[in-house]
C-alpha positions as CSV (number, residue, x, y, z in Angstrom):
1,X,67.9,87.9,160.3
2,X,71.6,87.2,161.0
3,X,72.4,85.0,163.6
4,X,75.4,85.2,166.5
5,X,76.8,82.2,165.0
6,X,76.9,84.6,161.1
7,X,78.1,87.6,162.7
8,X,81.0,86.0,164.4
9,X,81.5,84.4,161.2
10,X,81.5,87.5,159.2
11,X,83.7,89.0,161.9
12,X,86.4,86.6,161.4
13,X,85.7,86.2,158.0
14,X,88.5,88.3,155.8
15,X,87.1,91.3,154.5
16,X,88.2,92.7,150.7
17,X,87.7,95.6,148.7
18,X,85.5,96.0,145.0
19,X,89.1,96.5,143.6
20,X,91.0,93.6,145.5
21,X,87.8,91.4,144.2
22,X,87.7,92.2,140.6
23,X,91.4,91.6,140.7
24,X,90.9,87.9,140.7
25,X,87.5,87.6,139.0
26,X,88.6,85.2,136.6
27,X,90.0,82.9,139.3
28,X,87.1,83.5,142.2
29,X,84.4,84.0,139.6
30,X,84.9,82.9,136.2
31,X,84.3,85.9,134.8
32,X,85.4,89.6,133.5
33,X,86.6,92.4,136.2
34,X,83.8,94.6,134.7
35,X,81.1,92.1,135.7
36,X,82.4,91.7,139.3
37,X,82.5,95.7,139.7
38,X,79.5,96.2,138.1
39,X,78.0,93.6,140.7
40,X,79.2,94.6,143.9
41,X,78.7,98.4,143.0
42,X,75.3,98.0,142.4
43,X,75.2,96.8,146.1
44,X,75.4,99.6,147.7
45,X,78.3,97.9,149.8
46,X,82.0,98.5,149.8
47,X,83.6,95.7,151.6
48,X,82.7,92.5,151.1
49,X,83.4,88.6,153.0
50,X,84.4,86.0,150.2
51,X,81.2,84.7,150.4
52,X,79.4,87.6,149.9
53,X,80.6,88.6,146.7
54,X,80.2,85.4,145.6
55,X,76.7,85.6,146.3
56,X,76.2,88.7,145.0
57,X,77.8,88.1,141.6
58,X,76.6,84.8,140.6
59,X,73.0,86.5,141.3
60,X,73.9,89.3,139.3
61,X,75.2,86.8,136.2
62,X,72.0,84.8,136.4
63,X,69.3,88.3,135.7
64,X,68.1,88.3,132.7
65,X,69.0,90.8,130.2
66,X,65.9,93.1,128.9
């Protein structure tokens, strides 16, 4: 459950696109751009907070492969 304290958070947190975010994958993530789409995609989201993708990525890099 999200708290008042997150949502103010998350509403003055800057909010960026898949594309912005998979432009600086290798600087944010330290990984490919295909990764970080594939990640946040999968989602279901289209905007994401810093944060969030970072989140969402490094869970996405740690599955494992079957």
């Amino acid at each position: 459950m999200t708290t008042k304290k997150e949502k103010k958070e998350q509403a003055a947190a800057s909010v960026y696109t898949v594309g912005q975010l998979a432009e600086v994958s290798e600087k944010l993530f330290g990984t490919d751009k295909i990764i970080v789409k594939a990640a946040l995609k999968i989602s279901g989201k289209e905007t994401f907070t810093e944060n969030e993708a970072v989140k969402i990525v490094n869970a996405f890099r740690k599955k494992e492969v079957k």
